[in-house]
N, C-alpha and C positions, 0 to 999 in steps of 0.2 A: 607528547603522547600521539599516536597514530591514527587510533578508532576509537570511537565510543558506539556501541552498540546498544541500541533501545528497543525492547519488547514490550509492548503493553498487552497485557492478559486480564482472559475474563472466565474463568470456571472450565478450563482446560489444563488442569494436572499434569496427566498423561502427555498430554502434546507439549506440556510447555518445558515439560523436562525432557524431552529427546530432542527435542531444538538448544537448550541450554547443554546438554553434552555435546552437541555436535559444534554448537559454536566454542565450546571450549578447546577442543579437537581441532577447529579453523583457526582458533587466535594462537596455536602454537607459533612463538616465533614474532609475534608480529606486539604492540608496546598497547597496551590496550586496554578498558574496563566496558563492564557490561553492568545496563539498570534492566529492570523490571519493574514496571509500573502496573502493582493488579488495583485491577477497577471497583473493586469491594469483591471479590470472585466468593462466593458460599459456598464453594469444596476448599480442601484445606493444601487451595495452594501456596497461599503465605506462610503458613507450616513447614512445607515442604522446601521452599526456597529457603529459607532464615536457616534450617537446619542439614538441607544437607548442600547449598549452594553458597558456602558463606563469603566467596569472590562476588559475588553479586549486588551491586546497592540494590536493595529494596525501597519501592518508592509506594506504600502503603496506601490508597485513598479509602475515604468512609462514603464513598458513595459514586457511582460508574459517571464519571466525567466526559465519558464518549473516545476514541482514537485523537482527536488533532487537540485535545486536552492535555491527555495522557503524554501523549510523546513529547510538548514542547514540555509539561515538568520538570522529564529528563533531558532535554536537549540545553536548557535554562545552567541545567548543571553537568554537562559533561562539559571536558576539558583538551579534547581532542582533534587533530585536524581534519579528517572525516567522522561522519556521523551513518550510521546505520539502522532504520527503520526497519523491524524484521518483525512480521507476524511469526505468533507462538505455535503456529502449524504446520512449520516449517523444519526441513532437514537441510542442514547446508556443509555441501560436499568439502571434503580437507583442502581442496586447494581452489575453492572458489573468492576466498576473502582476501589470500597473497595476489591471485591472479588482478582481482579486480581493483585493487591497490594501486600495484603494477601500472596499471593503465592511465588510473585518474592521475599518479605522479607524471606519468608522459606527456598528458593530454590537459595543463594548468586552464582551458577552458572549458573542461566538461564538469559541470555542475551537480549533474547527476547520474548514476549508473544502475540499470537494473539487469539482471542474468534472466536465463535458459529457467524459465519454470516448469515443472517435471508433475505429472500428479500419479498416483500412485502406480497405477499400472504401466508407467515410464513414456507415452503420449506427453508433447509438450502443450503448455496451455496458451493458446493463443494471444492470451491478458499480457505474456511477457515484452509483447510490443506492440505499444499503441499508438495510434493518432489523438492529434486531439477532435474532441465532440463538435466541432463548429458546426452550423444549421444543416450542414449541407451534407455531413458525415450523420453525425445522430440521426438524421432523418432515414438514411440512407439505412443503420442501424437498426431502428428499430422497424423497420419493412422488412427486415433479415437480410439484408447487404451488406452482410460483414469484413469481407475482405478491405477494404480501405480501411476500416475502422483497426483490424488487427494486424494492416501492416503487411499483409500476406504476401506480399512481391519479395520479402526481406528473404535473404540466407539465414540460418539458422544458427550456420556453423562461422560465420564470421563477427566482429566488432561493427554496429552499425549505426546510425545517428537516427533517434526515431522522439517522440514528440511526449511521450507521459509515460514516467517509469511508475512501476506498480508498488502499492504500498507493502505490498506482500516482502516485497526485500528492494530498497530505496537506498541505495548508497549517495550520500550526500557532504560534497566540498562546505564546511563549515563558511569558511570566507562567501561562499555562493549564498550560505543560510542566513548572515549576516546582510548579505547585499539585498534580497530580496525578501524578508523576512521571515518567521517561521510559520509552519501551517497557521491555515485560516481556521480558529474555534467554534467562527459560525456553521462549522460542517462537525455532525456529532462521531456519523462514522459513515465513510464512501466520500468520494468526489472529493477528499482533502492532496489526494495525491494527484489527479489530474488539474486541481489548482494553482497548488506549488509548480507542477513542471511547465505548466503554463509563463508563472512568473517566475518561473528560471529562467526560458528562452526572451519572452519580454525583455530581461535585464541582459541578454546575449550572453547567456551562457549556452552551452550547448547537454542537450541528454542521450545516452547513450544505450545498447543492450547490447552487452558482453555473453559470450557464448561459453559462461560457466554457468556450473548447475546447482538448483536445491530442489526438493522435494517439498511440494507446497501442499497438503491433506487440504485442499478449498473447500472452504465452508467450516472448518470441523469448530473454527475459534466464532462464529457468529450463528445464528436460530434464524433458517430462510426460508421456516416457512409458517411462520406468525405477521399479522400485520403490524406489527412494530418492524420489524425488517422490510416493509412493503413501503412504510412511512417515511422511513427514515431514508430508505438507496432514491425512493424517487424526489425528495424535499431536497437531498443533495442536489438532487439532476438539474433542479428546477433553482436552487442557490445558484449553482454553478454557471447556468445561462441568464440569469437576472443579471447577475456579477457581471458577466464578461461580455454579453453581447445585447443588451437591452436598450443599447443605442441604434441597433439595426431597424430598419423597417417593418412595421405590423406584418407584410407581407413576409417575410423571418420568423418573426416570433411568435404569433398566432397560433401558424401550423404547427412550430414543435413544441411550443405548450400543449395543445391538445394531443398530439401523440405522445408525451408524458404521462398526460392523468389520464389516456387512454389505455398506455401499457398497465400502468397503477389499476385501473380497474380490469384489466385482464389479469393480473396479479390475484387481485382480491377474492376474484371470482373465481378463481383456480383453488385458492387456500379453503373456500368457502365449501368450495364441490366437494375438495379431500377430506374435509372434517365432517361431512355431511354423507361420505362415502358414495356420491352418486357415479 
């Protein structure tokens, strides 16, 4: 088998069935099965898949397990030689899944591939290619110096070698998900995909951003503006740099600990004004 394809969804209906036609629309032609892991979703999108999606394994949970839960589930049981991580907000154009195929069979060291992310009003989202967070980008990041962080020098319109493909749409060499193992669980949702492509490159594979397209609705599949979302994007942040660079010098880590839980409380205080309408 070719792809296995994995969505995990959370009380997105609507979205998660026009990404399920489109991907069935993209798998013409190509040797494939597609899961669906919903998180306990309370609209009736289990309803909905069982009956009118019956190509689909459904992977049921009784309680929200978080993204890097969900996904390995179904990665535990797909049977494929690519893997596909695709958020359920997503529209993914007919010939971005042969294209990107294409590529990785070319290219036996790229480990990971992410495309051209589109958001509604057809503006590309800058998330489609990233660096990774080391002290010296993050910091740079959160002072609003985002071009390093997004890659901005890249072409658009060409195949390019960039550092963290986005979980939004994650194409993934199984033999690469084997070697370096699959997401990390201690990240509930954020920062599991800048992890992994971390130790993808560690293990010298190479990650990629191919200039085919999907249509990404951001935000529509997660609530960003509750502090449970506040908690969780910055506990990643703060995982993610424990994790990987906590052997660097106080004079490292210090500083972007506190512009963590300094954006976190500009965060907090944002959500707090809006709810308070000031």
């Amino acid at each position: 088998m070719k792809l296995s394809v994995v969505i995990v969804s959370y009380n997105v209906r609507s979205y998660l069935e026009q990404c399920l036609q489109s991907v069935q629309k993209a798998l013409e032609g190509i040797e494939g099965e597609v899961f669906v892991v919903d998180n306990h979703s309370d609209d009736d999108s289990v309803v909905t898949v069982r009956e009118k999606y019956p190509w689909v394994t459904l992977i049921e949970n009784q309680e929200n397990l978080g993204f890097a839960k969900a996904n390995n589930q179904a990665i535990r049981q797909s049977q494929a030689e690519y893997v596909l991580l695709l958020n359920p907000d997503t529209v993914v154009a007919e010939d971005t899944l042969h294209g990107v195929l294409a590529f990785m069979d070319e290219h036996p060291k790229a480990g990971g591939a992410g495309v051209m992310m589109c958001y509604e009003d057809g503006s590309r989202a800058p998330e489609s290619r990233r660096a990774l967070p080391t002290p010296w980008v993050a910091a740079l990041k959160m002072l609003g110096f985002t071009k390093r962080y997004y890659m901005s020098h890249l072409p658009w319109d060409q195949s390019c070698r960039i550092e963290v493909v986005s979980g939004a749409f994650c194409l993934l060499r199984h033999e690469a998900l084997n070697a370096v193992g699959l997401l990390d669980e201690d990240f509930f949702m954020y920062g599991e995909d800048i992890d992994l492509s971390y130790r993808l490159l560690k293990g010298e594979w190479e990650n990629w951003y191919l200039p085919y397209s999907i249509i990404h609705y951001k935000g529509r599949s997660t609530q960003k503006s509750d502090y449970r979302y506040v908690h969780v994007f910055y506990q990643a942040m703060l995982i993610f740099f424990q994790k990987h660079y906590s052997h660097l010098s106080l004079v490292y880590t210090v500083p972007v600990k506190m512009a963590i839980y300094f954006r976190a409380l500009i965060a907090l205080t944002d959500i707090l004004r809006k709810k308070l309408h000031l």
